[in-house]
PDB file with SEQRES, HELIX, SHEET and CRYST1 records, atoms N, CA, C and O in Angstrom:
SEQRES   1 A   81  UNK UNK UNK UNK UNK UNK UNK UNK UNK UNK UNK UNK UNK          
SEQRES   2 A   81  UNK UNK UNK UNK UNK UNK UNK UNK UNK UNK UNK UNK UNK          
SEQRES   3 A   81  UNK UNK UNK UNK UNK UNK UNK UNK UNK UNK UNK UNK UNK          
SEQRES   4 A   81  UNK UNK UNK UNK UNK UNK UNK UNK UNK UNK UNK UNK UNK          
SEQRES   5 A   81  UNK UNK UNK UNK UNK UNK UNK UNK UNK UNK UNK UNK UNK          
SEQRES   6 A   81  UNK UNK UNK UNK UNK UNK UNK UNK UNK UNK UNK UNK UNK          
SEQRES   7 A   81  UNK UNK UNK                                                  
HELIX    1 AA1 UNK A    3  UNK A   18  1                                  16    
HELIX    2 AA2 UNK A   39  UNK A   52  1                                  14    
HELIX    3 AA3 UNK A   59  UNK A   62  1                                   4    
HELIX    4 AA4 UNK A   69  UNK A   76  1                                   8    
CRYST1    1.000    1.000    1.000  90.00  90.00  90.00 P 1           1          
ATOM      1  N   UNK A   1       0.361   7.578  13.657  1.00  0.00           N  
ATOM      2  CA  UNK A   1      -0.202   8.121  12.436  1.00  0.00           C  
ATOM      3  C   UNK A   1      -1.598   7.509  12.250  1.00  0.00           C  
ATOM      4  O   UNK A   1      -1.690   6.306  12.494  1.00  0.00           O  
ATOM      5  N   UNK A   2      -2.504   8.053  11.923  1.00  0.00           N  
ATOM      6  CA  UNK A   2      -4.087   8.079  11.728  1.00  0.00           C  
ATOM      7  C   UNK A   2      -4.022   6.712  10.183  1.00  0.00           C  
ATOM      8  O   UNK A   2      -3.184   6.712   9.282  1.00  0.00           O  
ATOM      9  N   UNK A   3      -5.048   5.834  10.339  1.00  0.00           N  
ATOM     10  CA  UNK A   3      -5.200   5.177   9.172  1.00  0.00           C  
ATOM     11  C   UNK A   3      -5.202   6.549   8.254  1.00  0.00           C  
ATOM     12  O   UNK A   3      -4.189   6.775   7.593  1.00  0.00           O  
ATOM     13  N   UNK A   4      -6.039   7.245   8.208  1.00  0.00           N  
ATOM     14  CA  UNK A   4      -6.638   7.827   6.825  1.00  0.00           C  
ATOM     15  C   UNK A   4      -5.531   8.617   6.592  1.00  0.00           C  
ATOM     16  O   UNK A   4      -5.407   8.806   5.382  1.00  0.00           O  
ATOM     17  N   UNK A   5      -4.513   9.259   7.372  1.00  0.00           N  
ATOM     18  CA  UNK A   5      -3.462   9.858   6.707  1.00  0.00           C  
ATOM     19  C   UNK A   5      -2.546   8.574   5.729  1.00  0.00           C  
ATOM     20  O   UNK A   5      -2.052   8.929   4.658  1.00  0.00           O  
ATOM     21  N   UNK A   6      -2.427   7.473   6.084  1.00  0.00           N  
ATOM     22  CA  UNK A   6      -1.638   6.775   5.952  1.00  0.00           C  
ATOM     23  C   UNK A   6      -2.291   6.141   4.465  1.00  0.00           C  
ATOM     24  O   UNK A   6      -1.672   5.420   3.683  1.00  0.00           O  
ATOM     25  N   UNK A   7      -3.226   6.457   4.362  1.00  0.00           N  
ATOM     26  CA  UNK A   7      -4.098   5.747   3.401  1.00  0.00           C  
ATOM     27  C   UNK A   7      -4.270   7.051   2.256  1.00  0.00           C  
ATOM     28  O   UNK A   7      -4.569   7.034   1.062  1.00  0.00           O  
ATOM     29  N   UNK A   8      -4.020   7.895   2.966  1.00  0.00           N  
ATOM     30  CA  UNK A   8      -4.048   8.976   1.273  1.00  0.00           C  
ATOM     31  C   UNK A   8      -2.663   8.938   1.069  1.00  0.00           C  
ATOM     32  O   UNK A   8      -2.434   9.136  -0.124  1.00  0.00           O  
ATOM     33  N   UNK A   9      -1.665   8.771   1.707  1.00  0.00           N  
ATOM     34  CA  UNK A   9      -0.261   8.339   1.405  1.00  0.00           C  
ATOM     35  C   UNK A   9      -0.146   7.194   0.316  1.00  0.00           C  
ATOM     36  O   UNK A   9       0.470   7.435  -0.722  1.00  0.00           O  
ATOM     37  N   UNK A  10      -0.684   6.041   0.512  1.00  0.00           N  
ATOM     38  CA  UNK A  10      -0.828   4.988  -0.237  1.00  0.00           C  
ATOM     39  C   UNK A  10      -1.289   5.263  -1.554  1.00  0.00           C  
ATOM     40  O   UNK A  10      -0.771   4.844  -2.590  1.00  0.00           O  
ATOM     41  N   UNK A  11      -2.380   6.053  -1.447  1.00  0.00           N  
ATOM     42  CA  UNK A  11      -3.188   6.816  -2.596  1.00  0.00           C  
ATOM     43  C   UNK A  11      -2.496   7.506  -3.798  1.00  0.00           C  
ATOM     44  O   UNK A  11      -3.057   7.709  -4.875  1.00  0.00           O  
ATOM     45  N   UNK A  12      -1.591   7.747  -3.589  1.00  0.00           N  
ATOM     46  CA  UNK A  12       0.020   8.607  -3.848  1.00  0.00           C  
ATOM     47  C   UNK A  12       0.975   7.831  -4.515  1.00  0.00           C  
ATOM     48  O   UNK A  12       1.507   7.914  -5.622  1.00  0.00           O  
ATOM     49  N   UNK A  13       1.081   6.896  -3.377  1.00  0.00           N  
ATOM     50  CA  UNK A  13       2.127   5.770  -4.173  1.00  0.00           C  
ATOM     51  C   UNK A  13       1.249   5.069  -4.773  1.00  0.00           C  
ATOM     52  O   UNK A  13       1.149   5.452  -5.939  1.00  0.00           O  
ATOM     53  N   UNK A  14       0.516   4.163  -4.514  1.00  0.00           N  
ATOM     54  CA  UNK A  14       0.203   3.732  -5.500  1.00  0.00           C  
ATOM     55  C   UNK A  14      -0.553   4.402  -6.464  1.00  0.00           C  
ATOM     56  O   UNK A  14      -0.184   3.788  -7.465  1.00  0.00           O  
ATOM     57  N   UNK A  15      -1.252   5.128  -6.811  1.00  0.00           N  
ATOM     58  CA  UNK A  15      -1.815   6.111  -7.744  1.00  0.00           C  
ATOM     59  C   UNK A  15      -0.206   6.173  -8.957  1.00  0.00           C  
ATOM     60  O   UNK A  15      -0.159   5.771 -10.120  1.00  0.00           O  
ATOM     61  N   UNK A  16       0.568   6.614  -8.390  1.00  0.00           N  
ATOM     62  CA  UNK A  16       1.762   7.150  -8.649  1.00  0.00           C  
ATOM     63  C   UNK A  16       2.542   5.963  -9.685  1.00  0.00           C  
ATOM     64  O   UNK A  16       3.130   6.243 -10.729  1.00  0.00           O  
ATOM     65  N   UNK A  17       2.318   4.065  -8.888  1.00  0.00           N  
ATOM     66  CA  UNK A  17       3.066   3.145  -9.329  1.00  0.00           C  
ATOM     67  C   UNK A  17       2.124   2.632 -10.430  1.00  0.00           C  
ATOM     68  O   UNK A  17       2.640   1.838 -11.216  1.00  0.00           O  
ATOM     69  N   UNK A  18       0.707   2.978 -10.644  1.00  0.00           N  
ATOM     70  CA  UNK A  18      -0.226   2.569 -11.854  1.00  0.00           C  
ATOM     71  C   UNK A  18      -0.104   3.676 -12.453  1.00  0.00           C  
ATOM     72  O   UNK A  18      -0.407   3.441 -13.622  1.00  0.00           O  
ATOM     73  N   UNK A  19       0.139   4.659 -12.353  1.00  0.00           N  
ATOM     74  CA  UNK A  19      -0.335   5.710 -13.366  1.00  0.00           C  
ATOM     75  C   UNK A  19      -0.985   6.191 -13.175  1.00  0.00           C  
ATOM     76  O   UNK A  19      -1.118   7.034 -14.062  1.00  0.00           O  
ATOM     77  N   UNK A  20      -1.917   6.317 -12.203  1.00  0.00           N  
ATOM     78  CA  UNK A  20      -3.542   7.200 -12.241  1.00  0.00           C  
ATOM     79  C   UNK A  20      -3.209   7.789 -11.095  1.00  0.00           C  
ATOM     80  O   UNK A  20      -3.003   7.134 -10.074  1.00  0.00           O  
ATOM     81  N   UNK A  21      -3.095   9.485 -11.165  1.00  0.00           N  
ATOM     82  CA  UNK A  21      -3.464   9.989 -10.358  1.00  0.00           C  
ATOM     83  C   UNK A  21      -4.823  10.498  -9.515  1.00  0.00           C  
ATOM     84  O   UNK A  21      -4.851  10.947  -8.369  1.00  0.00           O  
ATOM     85  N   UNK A  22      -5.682  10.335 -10.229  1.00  0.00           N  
ATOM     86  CA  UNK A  22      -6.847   9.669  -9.499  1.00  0.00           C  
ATOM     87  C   UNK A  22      -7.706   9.026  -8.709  1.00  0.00           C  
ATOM     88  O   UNK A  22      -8.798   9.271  -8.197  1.00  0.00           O  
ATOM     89  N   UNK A  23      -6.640   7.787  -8.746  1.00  0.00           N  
ATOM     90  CA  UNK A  23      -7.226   7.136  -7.637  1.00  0.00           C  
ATOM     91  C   UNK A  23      -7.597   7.137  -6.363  1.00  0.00           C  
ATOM     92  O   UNK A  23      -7.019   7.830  -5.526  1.00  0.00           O  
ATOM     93  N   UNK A  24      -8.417   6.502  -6.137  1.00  0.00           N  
ATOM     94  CA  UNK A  24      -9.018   6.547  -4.890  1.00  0.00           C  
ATOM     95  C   UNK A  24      -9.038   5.250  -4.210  1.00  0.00           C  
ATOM     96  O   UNK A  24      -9.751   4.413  -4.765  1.00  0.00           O  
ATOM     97  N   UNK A  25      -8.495   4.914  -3.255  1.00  0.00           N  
ATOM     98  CA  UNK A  25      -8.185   3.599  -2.477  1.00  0.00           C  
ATOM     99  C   UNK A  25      -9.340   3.788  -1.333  1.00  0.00           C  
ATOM    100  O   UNK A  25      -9.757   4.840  -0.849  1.00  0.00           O  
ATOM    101  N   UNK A  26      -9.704   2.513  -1.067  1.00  0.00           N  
ATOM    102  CA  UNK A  26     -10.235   2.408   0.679  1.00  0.00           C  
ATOM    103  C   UNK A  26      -9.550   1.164   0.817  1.00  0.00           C  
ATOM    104  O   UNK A  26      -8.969   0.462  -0.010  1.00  0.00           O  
ATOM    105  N   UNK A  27      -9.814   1.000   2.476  1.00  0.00           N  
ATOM    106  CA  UNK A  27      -9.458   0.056   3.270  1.00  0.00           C  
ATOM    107  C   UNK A  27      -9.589  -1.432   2.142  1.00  0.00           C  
ATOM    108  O   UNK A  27      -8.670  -2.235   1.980  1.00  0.00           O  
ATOM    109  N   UNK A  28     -10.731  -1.500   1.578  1.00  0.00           N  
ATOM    110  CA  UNK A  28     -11.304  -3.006   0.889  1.00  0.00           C  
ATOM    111  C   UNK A  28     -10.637  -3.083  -0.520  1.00  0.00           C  
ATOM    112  O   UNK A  28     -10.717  -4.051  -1.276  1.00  0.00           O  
ATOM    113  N   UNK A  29      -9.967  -1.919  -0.761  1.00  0.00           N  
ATOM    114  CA  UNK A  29      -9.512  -1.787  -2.192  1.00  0.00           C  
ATOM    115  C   UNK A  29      -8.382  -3.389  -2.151  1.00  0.00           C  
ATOM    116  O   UNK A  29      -7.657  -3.645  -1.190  1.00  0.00           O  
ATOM    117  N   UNK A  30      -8.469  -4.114  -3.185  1.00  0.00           N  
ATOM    118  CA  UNK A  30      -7.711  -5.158  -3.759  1.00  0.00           C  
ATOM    119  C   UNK A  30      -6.666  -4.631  -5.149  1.00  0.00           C  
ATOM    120  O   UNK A  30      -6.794  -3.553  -5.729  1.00  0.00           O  
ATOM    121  N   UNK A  31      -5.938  -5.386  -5.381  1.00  0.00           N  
ATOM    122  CA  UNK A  31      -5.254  -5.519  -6.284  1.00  0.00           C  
ATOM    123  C   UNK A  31      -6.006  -5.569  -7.711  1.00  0.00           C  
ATOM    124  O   UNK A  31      -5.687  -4.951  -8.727  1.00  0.00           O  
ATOM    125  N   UNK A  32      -7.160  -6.521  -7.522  1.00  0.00           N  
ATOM    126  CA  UNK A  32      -8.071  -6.627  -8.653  1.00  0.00           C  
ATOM    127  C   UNK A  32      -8.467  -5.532  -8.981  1.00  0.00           C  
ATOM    128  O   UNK A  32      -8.405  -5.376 -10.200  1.00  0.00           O  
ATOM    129  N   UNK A  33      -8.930  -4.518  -8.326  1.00  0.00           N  
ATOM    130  CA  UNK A  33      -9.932  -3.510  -8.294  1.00  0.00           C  
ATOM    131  C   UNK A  33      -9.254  -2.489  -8.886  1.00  0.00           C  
ATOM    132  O   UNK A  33     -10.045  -1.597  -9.191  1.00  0.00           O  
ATOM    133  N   UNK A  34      -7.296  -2.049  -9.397  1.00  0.00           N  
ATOM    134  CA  UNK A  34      -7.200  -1.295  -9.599  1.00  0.00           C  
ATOM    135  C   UNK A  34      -6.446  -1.787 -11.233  1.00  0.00           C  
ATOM    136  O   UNK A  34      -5.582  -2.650 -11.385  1.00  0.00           O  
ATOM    137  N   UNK A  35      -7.015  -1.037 -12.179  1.00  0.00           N  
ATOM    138  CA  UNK A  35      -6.336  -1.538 -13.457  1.00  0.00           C  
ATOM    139  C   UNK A  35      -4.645  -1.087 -13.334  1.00  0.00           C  
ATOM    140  O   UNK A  35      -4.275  -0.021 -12.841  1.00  0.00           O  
ATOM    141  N   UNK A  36      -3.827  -2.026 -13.833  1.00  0.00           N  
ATOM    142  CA  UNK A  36      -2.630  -1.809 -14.205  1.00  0.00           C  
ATOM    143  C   UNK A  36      -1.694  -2.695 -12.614  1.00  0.00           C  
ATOM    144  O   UNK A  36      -0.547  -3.129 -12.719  1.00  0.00           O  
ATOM    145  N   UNK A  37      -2.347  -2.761 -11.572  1.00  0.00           N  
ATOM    146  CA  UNK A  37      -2.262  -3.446 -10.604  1.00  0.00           C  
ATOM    147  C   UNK A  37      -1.891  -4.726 -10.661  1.00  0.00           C  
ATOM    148  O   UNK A  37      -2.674  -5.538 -10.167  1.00  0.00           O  
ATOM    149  N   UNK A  38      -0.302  -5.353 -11.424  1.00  0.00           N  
ATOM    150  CA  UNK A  38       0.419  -6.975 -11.297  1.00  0.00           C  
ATOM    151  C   UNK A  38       0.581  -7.083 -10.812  1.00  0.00           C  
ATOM    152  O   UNK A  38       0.388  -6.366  -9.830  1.00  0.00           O  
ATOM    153  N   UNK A  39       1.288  -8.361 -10.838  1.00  0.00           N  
ATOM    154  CA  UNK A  39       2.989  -8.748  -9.844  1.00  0.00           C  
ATOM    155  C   UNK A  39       3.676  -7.872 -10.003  1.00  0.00           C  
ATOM    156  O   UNK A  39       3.914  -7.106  -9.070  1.00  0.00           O  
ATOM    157  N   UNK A  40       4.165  -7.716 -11.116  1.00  0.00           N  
ATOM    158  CA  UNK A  40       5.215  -6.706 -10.845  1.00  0.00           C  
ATOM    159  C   UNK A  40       5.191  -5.398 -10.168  1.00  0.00           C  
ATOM    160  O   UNK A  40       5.984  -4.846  -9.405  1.00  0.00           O  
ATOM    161  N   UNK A  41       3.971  -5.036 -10.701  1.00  0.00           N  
ATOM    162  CA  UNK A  41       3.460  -3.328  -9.974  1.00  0.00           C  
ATOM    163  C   UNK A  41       3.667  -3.492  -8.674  1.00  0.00           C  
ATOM    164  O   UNK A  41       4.227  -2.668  -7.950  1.00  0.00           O  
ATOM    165  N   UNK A  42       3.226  -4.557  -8.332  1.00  0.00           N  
ATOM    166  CA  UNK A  42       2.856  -5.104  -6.564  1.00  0.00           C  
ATOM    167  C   UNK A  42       4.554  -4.968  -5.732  1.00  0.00           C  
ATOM    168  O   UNK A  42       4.842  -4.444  -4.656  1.00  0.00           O  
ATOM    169  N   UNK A  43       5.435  -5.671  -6.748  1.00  0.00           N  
ATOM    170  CA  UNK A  43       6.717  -5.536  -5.956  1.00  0.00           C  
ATOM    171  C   UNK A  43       7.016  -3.799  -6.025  1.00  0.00           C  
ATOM    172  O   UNK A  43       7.332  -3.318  -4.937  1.00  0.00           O  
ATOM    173  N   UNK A  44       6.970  -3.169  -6.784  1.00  0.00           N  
ATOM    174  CA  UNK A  44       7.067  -1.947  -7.080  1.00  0.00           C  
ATOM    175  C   UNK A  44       6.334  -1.177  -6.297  1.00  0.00           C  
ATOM    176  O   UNK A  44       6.596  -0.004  -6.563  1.00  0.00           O  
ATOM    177  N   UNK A  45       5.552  -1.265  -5.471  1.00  0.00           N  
ATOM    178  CA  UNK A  45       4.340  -0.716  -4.719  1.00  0.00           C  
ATOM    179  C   UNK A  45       5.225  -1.116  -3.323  1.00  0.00           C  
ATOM    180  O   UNK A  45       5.607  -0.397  -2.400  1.00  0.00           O  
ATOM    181  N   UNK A  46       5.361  -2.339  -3.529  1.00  0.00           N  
ATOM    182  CA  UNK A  46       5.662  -2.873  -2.071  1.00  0.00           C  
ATOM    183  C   UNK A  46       6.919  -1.998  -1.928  1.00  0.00           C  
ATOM    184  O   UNK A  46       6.715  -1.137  -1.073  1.00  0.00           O  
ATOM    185  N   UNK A  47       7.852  -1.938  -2.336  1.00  0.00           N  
ATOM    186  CA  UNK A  47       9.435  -1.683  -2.202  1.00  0.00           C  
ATOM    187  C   UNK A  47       8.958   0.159  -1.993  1.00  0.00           C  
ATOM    188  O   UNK A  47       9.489   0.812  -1.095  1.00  0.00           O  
ATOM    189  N   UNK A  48       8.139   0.663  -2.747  1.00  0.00           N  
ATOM    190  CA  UNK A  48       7.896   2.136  -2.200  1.00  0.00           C  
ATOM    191  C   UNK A  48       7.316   2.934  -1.313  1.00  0.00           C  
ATOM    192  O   UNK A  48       7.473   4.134  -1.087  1.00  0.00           O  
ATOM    193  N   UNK A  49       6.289   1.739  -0.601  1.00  0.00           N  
ATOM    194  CA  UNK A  49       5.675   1.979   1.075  1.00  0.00           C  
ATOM    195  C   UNK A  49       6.931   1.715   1.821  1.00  0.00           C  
ATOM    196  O   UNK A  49       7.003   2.328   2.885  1.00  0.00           O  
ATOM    197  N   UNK A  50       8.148   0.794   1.462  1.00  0.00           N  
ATOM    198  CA  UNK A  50       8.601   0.449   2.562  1.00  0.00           C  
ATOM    199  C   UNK A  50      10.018   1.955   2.740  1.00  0.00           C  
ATOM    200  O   UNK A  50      10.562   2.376   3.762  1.00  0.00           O  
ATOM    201  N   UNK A  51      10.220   2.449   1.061  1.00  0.00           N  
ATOM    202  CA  UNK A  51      10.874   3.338   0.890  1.00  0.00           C  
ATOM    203  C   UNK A  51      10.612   4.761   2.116  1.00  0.00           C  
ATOM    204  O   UNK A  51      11.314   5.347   2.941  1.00  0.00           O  
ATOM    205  N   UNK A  52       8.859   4.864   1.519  1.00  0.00           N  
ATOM    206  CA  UNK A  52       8.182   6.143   1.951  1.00  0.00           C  
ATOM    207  C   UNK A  52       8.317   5.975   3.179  1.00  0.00           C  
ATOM    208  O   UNK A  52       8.795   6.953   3.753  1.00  0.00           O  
ATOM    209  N   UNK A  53       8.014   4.866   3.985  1.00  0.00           N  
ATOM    210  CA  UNK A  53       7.536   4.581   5.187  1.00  0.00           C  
ATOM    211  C   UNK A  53       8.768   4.263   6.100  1.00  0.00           C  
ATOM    212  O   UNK A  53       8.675   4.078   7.314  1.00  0.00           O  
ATOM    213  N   UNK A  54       9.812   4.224   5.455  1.00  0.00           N  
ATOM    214  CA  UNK A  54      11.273   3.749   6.520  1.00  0.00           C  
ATOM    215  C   UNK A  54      10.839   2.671   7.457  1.00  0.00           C  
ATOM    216  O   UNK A  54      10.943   2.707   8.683  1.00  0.00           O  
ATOM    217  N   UNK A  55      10.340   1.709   6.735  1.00  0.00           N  
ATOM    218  CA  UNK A  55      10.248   0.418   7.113  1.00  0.00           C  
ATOM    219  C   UNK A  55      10.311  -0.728   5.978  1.00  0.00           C  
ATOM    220  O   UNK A  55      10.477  -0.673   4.760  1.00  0.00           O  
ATOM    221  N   UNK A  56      10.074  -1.973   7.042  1.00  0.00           N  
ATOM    222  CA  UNK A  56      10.828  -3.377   6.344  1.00  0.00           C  
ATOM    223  C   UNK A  56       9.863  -4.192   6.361  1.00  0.00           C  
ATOM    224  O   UNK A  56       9.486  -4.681   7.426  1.00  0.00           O  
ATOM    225  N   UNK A  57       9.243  -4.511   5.105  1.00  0.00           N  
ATOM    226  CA  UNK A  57       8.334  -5.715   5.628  1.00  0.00           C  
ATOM    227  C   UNK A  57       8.926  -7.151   5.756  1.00  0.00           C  
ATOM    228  O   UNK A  57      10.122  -7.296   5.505  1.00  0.00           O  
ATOM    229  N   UNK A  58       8.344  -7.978   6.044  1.00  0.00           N  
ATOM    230  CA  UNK A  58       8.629  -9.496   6.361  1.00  0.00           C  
ATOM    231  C   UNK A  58       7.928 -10.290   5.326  1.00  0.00           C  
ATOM    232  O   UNK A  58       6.703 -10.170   5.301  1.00  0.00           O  
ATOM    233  N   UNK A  59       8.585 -11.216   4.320  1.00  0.00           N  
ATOM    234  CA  UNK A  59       7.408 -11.631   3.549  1.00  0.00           C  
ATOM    235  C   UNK A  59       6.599 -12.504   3.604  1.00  0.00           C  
ATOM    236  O   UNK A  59       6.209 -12.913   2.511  1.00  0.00           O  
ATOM    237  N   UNK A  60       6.046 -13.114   4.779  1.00  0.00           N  
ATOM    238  CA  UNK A  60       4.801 -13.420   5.138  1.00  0.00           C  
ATOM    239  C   UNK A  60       3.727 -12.401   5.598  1.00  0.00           C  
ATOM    240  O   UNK A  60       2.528 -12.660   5.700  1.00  0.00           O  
ATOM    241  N   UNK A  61       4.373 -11.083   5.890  1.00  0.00           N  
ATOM    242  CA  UNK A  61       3.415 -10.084   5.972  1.00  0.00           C  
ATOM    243  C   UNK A  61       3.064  -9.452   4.540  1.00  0.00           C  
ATOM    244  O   UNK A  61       1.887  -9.164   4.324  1.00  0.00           O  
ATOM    245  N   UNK A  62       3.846  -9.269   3.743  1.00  0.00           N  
ATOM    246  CA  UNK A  62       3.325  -9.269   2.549  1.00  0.00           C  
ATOM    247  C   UNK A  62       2.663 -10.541   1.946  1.00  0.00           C  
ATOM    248  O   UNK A  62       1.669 -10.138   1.342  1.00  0.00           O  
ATOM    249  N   UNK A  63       2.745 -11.698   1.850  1.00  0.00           N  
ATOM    250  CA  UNK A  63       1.731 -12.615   1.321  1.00  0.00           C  
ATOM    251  C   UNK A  63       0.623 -12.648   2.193  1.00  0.00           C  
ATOM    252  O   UNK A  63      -0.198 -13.443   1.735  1.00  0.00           O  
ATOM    253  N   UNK A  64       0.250 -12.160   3.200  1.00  0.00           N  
ATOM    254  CA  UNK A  64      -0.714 -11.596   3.705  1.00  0.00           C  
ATOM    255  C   UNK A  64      -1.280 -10.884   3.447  1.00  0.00           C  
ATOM    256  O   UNK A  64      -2.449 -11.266   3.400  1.00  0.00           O  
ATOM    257  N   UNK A  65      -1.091  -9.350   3.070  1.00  0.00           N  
ATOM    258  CA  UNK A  65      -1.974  -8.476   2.164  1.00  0.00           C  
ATOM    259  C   UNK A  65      -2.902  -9.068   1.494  1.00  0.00           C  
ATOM    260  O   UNK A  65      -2.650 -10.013   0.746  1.00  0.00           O  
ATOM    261  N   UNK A  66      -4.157  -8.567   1.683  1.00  0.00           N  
ATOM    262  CA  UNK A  66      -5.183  -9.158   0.869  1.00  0.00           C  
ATOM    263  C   UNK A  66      -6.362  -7.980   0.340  1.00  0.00           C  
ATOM    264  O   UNK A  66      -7.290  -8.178  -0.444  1.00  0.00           O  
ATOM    265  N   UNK A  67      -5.967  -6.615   1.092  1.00  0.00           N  
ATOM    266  CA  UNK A  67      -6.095  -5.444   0.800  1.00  0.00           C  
ATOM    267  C   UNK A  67      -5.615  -4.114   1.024  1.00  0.00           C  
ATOM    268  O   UNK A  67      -4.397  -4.111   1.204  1.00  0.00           O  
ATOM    269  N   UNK A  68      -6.050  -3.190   1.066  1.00  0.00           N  
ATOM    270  CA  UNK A  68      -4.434  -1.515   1.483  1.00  0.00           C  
ATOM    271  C   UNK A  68      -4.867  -1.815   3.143  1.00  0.00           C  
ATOM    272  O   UNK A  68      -4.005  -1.716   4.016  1.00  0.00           O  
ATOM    273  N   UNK A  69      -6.351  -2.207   3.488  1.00  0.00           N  
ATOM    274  CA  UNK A  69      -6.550  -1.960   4.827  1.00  0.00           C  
ATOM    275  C   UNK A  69      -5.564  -3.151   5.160  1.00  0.00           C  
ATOM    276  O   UNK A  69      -4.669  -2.441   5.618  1.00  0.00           O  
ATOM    277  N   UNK A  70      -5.190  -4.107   5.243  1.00  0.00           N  
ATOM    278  CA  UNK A  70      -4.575  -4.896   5.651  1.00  0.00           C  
ATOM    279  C   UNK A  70      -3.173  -4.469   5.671  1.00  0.00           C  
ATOM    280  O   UNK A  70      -2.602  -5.059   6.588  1.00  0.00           O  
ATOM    281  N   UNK A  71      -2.506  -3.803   5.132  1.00  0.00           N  
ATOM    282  CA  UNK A  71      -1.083  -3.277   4.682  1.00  0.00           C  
ATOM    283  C   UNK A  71      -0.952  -1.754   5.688  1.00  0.00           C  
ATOM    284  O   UNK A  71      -0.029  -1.393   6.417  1.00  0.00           O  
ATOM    285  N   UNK A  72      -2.773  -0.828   5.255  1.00  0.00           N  
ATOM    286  CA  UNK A  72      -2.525  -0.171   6.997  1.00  0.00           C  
ATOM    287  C   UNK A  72      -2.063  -1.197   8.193  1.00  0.00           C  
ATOM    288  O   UNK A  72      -1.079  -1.542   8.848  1.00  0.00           O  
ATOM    289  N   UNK A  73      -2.624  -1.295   8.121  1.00  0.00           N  
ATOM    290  CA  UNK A  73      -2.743  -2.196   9.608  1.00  0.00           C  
ATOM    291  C   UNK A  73      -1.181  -2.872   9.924  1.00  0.00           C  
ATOM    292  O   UNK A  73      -0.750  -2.906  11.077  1.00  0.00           O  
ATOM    293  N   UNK A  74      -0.550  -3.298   8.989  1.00  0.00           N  
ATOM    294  CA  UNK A  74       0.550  -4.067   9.027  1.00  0.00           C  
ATOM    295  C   UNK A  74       1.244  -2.870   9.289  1.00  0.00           C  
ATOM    296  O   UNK A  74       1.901  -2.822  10.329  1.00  0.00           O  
ATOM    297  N   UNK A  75       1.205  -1.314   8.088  1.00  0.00           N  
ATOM    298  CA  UNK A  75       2.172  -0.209   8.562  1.00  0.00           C  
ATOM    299  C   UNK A  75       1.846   0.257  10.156  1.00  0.00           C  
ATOM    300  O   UNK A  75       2.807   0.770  10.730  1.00  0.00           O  
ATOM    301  N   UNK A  76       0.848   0.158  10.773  1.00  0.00           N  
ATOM    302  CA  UNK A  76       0.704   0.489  12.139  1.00  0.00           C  
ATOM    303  C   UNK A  76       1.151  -0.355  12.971  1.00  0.00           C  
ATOM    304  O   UNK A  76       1.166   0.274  14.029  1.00  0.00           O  
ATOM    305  N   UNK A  77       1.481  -1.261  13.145  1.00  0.00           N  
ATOM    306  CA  UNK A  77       2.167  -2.542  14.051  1.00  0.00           C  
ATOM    307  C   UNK A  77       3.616  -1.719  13.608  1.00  0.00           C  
ATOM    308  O   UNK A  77       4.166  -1.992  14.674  1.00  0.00           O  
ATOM    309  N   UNK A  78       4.449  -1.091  13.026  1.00  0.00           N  
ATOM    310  CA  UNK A  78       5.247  -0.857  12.628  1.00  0.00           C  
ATOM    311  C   UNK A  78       5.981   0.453  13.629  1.00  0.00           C  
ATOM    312  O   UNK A  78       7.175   0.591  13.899  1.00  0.00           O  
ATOM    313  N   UNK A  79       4.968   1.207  13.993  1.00  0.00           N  
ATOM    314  CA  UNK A  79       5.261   2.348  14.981  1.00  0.00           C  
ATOM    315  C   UNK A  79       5.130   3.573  14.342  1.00  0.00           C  
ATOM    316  O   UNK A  79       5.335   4.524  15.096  1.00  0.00           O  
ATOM    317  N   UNK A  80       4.763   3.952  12.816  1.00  0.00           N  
ATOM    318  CA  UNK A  80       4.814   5.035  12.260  1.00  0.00           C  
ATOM    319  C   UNK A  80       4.596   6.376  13.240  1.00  0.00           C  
ATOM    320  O   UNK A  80       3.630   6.483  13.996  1.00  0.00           O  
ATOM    321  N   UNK A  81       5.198   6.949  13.162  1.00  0.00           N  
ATOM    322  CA  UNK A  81       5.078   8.514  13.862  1.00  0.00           C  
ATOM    323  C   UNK A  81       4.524   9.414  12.646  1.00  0.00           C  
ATOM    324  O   UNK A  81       4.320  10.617  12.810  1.00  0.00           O  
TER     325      UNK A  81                                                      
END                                                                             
């Protein structure tokens, strides 16, 4: 699967887990950068890539995230078809 498909996917869920359908993510997008974006949202975000995505993260790969490009990148080590 192509980053940028995978990344308007994200766009979706998370758009979806803040409320704003609007949004617009890139690779550099942070947590900071999107209002309504906690902890809690974050577990809620996390648990619905792994839903959407029929995968499992590890949680040192999540305390790794440090942006969506980083979380691509982690969903591509993953094998997405």
């Amino acid at each position: 699967m192509e980053d940028q498909e995978i990344l308007s996917q994200l766009n979706t869920i998370i758009g979806g887990a803040v409320r704003k359908k609007d949004l617009l993510l890139t690779p550099e997008t942070t947590a900071k950068d999107v209002p309504g974006w906690d902890s809690l949202t974050h577990m809620i975000i996390i648990d619905s890539i792994e839903k959407h995505f029929k995968v499992k993260f590890k949680l040192n790969e999540i305390m790794n995230f440090k942006n969506v490009g980083d979380t691509i990148a982690c969903l591509q080590t993953k094998g997405l078809k």
